[in-house]
N, C-alpha and C positions, 0 to 999 in steps of 0.2 A: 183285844190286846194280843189275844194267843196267835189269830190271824196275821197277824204283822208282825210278830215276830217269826211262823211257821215262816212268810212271805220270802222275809229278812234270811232268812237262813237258808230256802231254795235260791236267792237272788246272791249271795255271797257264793255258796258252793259251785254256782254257774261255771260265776265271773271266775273263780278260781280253776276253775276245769280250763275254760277257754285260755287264760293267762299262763295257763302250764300246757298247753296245745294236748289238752289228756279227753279221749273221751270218757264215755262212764261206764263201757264196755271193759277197756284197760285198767279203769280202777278196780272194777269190781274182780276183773282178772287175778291183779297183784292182791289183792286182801285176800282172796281165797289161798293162793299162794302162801301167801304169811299165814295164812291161819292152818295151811296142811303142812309148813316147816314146824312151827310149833306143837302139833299134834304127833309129829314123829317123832320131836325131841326125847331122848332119854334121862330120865334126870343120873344122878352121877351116885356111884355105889354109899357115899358117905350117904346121902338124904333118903335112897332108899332106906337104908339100916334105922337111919334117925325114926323115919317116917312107920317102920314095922315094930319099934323101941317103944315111940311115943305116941300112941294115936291118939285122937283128940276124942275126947269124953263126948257123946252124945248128951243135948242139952233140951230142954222143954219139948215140943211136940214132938221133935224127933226120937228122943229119950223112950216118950209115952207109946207112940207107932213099934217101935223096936221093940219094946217089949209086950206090946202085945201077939205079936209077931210070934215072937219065942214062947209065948205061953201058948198060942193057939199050935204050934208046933209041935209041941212036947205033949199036948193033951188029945193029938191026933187029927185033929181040928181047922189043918191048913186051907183046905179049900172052900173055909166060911171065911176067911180075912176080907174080901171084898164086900159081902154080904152084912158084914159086921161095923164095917167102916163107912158102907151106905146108909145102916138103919142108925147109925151114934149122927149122921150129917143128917139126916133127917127131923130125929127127936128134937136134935139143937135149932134147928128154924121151925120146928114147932111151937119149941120153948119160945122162943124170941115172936114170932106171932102170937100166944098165948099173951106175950107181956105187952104189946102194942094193941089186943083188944082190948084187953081194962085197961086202956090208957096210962099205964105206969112204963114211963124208961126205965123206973131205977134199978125194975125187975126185969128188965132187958136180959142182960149178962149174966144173972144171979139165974134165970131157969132158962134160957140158952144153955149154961154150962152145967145146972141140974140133971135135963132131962136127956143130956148123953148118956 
């Protein structure tokens, strides 16, 4: 099914290339274009202000990253943050392998998220 529809969708975009006499050299031209007008855009002094006013609260992983970040910073410790972020991805497919040899899913997630 995915095939036929992947088909479907090279065979629409063709026909549509051809029916707008566009190659796909030209397209890809303009969307780069659109995408460097946008990247130069400046937003406008209100949304700055709003945007340095209100920043938006860091929330689950990224919350947990960020602050470990600042604790390994403040405790001298910045240049183990990779070190530290490999050995917690580590522990956790360990955990998750540990739970899939004694055949238990339900301890899947429960020592995946322990053994960080």
């Amino acid at each position: 099914m995915i095939v036929l529809l992947f088909l479907s969708f090279i065979g629409l975009s063709a026909g549509s290339l051809l029916l707008l006499r566009l190659s796909p050299r030209l397209l890809i031209q303009a969307f780069a274009a659109c995408i460097q007008r946008r990247q130069t855009h400046k937003p406008s002094i209100a949304k700055q202000i709003r945007h340095v006013k209100h920043q938006k609260k860091l929330k689950g992983w990224r919350a947990t990253i960020a602050e470990a970040i600042a604790i390994l910073k403040q405790t001298g410790n910045e240049q183990r943050t990779g070190f530290l972020f490999v050995l917690s991805l580590l522990l956790a497919v360990w955990g998750a392998i540990l739970a899939l040899l004694i055949n238990n899913l339900w301890l899947l997630p429960v020592l995946a998220a322990a053994w960080r």
